[in-house]
N, C-alpha and C positions, 0 to 999 in steps of 0.2 A: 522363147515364145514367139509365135507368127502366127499374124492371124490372116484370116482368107476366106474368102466365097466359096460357101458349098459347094463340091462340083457333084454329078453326075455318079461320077468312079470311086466318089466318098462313100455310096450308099451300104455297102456292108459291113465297113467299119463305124459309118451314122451311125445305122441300128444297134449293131454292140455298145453303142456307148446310149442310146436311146433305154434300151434293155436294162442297161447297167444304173443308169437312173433310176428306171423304174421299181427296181429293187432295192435300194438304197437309200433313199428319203422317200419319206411322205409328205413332203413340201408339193412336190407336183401331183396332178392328175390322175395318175394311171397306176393300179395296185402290180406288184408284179409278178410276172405271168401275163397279166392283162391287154397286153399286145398283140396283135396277131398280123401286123404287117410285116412280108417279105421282102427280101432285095430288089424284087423288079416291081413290087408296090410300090418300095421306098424311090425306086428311080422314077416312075413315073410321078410319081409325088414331086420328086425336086425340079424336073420339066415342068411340071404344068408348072409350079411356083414360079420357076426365074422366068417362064414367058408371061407371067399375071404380074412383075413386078414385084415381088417377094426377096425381100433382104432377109437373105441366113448368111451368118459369118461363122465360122467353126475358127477355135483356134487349137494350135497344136503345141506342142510339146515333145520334143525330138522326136519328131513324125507321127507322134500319137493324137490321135480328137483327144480332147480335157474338155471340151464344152462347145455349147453355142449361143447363140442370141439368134433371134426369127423376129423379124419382122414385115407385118402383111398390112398394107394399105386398105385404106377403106375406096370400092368401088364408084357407090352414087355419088350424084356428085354433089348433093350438100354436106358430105362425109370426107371427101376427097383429098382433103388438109390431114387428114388425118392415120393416125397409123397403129393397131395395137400387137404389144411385143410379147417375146416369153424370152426368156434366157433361163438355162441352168449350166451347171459346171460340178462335176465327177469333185466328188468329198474329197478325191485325194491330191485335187487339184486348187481347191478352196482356201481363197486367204493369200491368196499370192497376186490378186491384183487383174485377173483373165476379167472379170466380169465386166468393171470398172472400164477397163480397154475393150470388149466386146460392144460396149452398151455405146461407149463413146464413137465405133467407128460406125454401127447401125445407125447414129444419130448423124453423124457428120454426113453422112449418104445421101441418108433420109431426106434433109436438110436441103441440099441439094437440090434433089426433088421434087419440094412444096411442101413438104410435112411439116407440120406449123405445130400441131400435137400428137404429143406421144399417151397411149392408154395402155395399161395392163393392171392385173387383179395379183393380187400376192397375196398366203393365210396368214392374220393378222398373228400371230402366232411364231411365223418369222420373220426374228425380229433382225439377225445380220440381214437378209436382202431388205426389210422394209428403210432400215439405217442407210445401205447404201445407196435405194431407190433415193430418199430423202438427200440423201450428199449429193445427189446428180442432179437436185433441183426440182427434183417428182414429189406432189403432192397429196395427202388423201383426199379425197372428195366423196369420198361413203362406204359402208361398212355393210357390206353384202350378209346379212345373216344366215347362219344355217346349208353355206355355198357348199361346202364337202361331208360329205361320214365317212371317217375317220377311224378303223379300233373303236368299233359304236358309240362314236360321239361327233358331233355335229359341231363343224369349224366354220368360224364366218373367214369371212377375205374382204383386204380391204381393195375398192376403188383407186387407184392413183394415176395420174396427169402430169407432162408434163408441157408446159408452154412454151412457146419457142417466139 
């Protein structure tokens, strides 16, 4: 396992694993098919990020992406302490411990930085990421109702924090 900063040159193997998310759980966002950014979307997406200060760590596994963790600073500056994340990791990379290490280096970074607090929404419904949100010392702080539809049903997510 090695983890590392998104680069640039990552961006069409990104995507494949973005794509491959996105068909694969319904934990995240995006139905699949539902994507429609290209490799030079994708690039220019990870330029603007690393010059606005955007922590993506991709980690790998015998040169393959298995996942990432994304973290995006808040701009104003009464916000400025703060940072809110996403991570995910390919099912067939899950339970081996990437997240755990993902989460910890975007935080050690962060850290670094001034980020004082970390934010992200998870569906209350998953329950290994909320367990392990919780083992890294993230808290809930509210129960967003009705956030996703889902297979025609309506999934809340919870609010979690964590303090630094």
């Amino acid at each position: 396992m090695k983890i590392r900063e998104l680069q640039i040159e990552d961006a069409k193997q990104f995507l494949k694993v973005l794509n491959t998310l996105d068909a694969e759980t319904s934990f995240l966002s995006r139905e699949k098919g539902e994507r429609k950014t290209t490799v030079n979307q994708l690039k220019e997406d990870i330029r603007k990020g690393i010059s606005n200060g955007v922590l993506n760590y991709v980690v790998e596994n015998k040169g393959v992406l298995a996942g990432y963790v994304w973290g995006n600073p808040y701009k104003i500056i009464r916000k400025k302490h703060c940072m809110y994340i996403a991570i995910a990791i390919l099912q067939e990379y899950t339970g081996k411990g990437y997240g755990k290490k993902l989460m910890q280096t975007l935080e050690k970074q962060a850290i670094q930085s001034g980020i004082t607090r970390f934010e992200l929404t998870v569906m209350s419904h998953n329950k290994i990421a909320v367990n392990l949100y919780k083992k890294m010392g993230y808290s809930i702080e509210g129960n967003i109702k009705n956030s996703m539809f889902i297979d025609n049903e309506f999934i809340d997510e919870y609010s979690m924090a964590k303090i630094i």
